[in-house]
C-alpha positions in Angstrom: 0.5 7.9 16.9 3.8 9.4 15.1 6.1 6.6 17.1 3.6 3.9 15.4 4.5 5.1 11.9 8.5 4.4 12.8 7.4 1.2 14.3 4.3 -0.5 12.6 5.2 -3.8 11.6 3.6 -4.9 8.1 0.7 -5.8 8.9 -0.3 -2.6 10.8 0.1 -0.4 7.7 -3.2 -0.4 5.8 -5.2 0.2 9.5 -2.4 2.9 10.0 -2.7 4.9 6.9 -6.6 4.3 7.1 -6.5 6.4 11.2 -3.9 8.6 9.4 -6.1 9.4 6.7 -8.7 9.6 8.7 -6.9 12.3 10.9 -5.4 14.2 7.9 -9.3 14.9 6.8 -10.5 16.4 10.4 -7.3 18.0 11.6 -5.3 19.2 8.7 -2.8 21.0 11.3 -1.3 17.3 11.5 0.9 18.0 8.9 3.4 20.0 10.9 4.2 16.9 13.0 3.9 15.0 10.1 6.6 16.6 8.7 8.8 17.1 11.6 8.6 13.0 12.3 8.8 12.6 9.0 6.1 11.0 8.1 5.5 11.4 4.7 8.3 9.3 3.7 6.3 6.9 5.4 3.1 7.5 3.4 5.5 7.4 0.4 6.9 3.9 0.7 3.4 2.8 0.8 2.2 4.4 -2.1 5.5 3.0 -3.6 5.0 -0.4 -2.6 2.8 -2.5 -4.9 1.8 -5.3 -2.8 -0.1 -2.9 -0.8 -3.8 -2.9 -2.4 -4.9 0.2 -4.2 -7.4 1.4 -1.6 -4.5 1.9 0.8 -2.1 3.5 -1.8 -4.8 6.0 -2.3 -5.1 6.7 1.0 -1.8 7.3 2.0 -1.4 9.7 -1.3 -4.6 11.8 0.3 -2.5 12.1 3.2 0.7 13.3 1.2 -1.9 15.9 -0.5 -3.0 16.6 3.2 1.2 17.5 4.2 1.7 19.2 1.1 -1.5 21.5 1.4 -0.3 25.0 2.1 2.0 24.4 4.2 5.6 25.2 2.3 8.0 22.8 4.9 5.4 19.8 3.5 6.1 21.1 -0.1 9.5 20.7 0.6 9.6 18.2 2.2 7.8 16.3 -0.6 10.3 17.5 -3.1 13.2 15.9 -1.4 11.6 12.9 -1.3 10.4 12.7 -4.5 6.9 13.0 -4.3 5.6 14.1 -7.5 7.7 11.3 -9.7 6.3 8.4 -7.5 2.8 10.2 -7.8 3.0 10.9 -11.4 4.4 6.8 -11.7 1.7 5.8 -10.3 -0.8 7.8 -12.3 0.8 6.5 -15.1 0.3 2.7 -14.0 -3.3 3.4 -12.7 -4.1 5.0 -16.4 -3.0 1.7 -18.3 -4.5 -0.7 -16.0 
């Protein structure tokens, strides 16, 4: 599963972040290889991306909540890649549409 997310073309992305997601919710352990394939900049790009429809967006941020959730190298992690701007961006554009 962690070489799909450095390989999914396009049109895999929402199934992907959907079985991610999905994952994230009954093993939360996931985040430590997660992290270590760095997935969350994955997870990221889609949040990031706006042609990706809000259902998806929201699922890939309930992963990054799911790397980030007491585990410090997800925290981290996060940080260097900016996390909490592109999270507070896209609060911002969710609260004026």
């Amino acid at each position: 599963m962690l070489k799909l997310l450095q390989a999914s073309a396009h049109d895999l992305r929402a199934s992907m972040v959907y079985i991610w997601a999905k994952i994230v919710a009954v093993d939360p352990s996931c985040q430590v290889d997660l992290v270590n394939a760095k997935g969350h900049k994955y997870f990221l790009s889609i949040l990031q991306d706006s042609t990706v429809d809000t259902e998806h967006r929201t699922l890939a941020a309930f992963v990054l909540a799911g790397i980030v959730d007491n585990y410090p190298a997800g925290q981290e992690a996060a940080l260097q890649g900016s996390m909490i701007s592109a999270c507070l961006e896209k609060l911002r554009e969710w609260a004026e549409a």
